[in-house]
N, C-alpha and C positions, 0 to 999 in steps of 0.2 A: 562951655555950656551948650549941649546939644539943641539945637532949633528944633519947634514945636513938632514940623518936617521930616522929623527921623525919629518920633514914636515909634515903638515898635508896635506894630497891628496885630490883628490874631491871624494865625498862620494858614491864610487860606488862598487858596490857585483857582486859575479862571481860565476858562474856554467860551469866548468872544464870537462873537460873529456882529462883521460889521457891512452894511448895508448901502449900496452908491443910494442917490434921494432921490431916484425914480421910482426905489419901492415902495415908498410912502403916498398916503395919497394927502389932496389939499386937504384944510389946513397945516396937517403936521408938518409936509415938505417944506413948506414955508421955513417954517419954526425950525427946523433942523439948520434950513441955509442959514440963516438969519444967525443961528447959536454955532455954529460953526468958522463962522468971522469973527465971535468973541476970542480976546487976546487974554482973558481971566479965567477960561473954563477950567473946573478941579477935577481934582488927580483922583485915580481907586481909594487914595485915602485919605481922602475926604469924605467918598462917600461912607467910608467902614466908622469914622469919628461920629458922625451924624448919627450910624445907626447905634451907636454905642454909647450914645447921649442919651437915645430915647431909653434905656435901659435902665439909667438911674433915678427916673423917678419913682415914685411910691403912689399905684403901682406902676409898671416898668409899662412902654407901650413895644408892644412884639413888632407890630406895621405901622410902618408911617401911617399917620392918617388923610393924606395927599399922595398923587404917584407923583413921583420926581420928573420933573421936565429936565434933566441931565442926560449928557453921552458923551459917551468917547467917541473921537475922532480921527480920521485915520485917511489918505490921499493916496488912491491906488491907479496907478497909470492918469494920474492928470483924474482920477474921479473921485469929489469929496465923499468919503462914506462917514457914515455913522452905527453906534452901535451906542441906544435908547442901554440908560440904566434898569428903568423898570423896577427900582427898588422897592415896592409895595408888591407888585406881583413875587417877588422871590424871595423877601419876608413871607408871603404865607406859605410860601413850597420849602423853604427851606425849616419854618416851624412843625410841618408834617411830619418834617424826618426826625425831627429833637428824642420823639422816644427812640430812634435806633442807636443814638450817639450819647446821652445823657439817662445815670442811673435813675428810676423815678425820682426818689428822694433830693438829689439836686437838682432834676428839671422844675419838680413843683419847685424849692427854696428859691430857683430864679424867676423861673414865670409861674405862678400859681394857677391851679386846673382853671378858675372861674375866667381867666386872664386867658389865657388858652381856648376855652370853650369862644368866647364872645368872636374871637379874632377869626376861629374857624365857619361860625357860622354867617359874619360880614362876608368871607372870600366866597364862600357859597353863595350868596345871594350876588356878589357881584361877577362869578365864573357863569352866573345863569343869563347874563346882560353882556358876557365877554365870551363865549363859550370857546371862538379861536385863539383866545390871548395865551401867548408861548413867550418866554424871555428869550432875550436875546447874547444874557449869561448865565455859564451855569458856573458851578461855586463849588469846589473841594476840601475838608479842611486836614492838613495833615499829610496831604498826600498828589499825587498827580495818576488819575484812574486811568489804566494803562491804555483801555481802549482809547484816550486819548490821544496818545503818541502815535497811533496809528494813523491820525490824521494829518501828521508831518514829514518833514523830512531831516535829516542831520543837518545837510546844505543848507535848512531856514534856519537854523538856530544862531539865536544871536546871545552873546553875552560879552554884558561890560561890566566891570570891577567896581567898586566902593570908589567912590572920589567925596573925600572932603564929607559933608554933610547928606549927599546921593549919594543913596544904600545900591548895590552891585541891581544888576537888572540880567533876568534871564527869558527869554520868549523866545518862541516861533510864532510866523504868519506864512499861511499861503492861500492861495486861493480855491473860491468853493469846487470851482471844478475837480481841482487836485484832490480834496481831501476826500468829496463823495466818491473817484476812484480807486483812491486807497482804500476808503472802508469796503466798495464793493470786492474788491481784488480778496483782502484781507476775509471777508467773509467768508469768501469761495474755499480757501485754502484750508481754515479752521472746521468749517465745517465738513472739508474731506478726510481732514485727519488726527480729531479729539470730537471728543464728545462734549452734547451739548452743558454750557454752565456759564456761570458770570460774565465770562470774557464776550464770548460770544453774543451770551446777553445786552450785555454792556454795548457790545457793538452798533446790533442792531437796534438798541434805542439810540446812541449816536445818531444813528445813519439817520434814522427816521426826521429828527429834527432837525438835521442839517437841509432837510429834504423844504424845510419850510420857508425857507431864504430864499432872495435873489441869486439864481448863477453865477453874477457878477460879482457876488460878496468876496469878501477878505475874512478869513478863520484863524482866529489868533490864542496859539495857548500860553500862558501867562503864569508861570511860578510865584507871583505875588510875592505877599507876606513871604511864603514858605523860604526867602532867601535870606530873609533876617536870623533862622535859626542852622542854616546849613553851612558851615566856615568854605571862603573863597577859593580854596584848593577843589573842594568835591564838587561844587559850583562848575567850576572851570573844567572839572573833567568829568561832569554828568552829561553825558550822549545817550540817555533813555532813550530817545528815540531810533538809533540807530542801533542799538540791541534789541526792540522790538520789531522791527523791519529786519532784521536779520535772522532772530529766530523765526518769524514766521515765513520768509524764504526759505530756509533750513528746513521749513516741514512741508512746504511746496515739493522740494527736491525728494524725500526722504532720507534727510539727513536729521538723525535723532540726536547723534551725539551734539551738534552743533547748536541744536534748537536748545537741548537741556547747557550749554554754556552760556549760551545767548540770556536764558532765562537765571541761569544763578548768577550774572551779573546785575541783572535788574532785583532779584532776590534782596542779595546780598547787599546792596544802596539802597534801599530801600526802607531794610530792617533797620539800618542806622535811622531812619528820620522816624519810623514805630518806637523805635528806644526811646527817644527824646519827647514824643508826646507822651508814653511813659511819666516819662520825671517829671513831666509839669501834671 
């Protein structure tokens, strides 16, 4: 009998940024040190059960109605960071997007418009009292947005295997320095040799936010859930990152041919995990 522990969550990937606690100012620093020494802090899914609770009642709540005082936690060169859940802030960024992802017809059947309306007009009134409030995750479901792989390296990729009741675990972390690098490097390249669109898009919003963190941060992207639905073989030999660092070298060079292999390896892994949200 599966422990409660190895639910399977909905298949979403995260791009982290966690924070040494000089960024913070008092009182929160406190409150981070303080929760930081807890030996019971929860896991990503916990926080995903919590928010998938609020969803069954009648009617469903879209946003906490409290921001979470949780984080992840993370010890880089001897310095405690943290990375704030902020799960009220990205319940209502992430309900903005519902009409991109959900046909009308089932967005109302899940959240109805008047349910909807109320929630966008609280985050308005409270983005008017917050104006700088930025999360410090963002959230993909289905997928890992490629401008993100740009942020790593092959070298940080880590992965461990299913043991027992722990589901396989797949992530890179590096630091802020490295990654605004990369994105700058990356931008430079793209932009001398494709035209402008998504990618690039994508980037430069990347960049931007990465730009609102400490120096000293830790930048971690996280395949989540998405490893519950991808068998430990493709797991084990998904190096996305290192075919996007490779084609975008390849177009540094002008080497076309290598950039276009580079990219139908990422194509072609990719399509497989499109299939599968398919069928569900």
């Amino acid at each position: 009998m599966p422990k409660v522990s190895s639910v399977i969550v909905p298949y979403a990937t995260y791009l982290r940024v966690y924070e040494p606690l000089a960024a913070f100012p008092e009182p929160e620093r406190d409150h981070w040190a303080r929760y930081a020494r807890r030996p019971d802090r929860p896991s990503y899914q916990d926080e995903l059960r919590r928010a998938l609770a609020d969803l069954l009642p009648t009617p469903p709540v879209p946003v906490p109605v409290h921001e979470s005082a949780d984080a992840f936690v993370a010890e880089v060169d001897g310095v405690v960071c943290v990375c704030p859940w902020r799960t009220r802030l990205r319940g209502w960024l992430a309900l903005a997007d519902l009409p991109e992802e959900l046909p009308a017809p089932v967005l109302d059947a899940v959240l109805p418009p008047l349910v909807r309306d109320q929630a966008a007009q609280d985050y308005e009134r409270w983005l008017a009292r917050n104006p700088d409030a930025r999360p410090w995750i963002r959230t993909a479901t289905w997928q890992v947005p490629l401008n993100w792989f740009v942020l790593v390296a092959d070298e940080e990729r880590r992965y461990d295997e299913s043991a027992g009741d722990t589901p396989p675990m797949l992530r890179y972390r590096t630091p802020m320095v490295q990654a605004r690098r990369r994105v700058a490097r990356a931008l430079r390249t793209l932009r001398d040799t494709i035209d402008e669109g998504p990618l690039i898009d994508g980037l430069v919003d990347v960049g931007r936010w990465l730009e609102e963190f400490h120096p000293r941060s830790l930048v971690e992207l996280d395949y989540g859930g998405l490893v519950h639905v991808l068998p430990a073989g493709e797991l084990e030999d998904d190096h996305s990152a290192a075919d996007v660092a490779a084609g975008i070298e390849a177009l540094r060079t002008g080497d076309g041919a290598a950039a276009g292999e580079a990219y139908g390896r990422l194509v072609e892994r990719w399509r497989s995990v499109r299939d599968r949200r398919s069928a569900n």
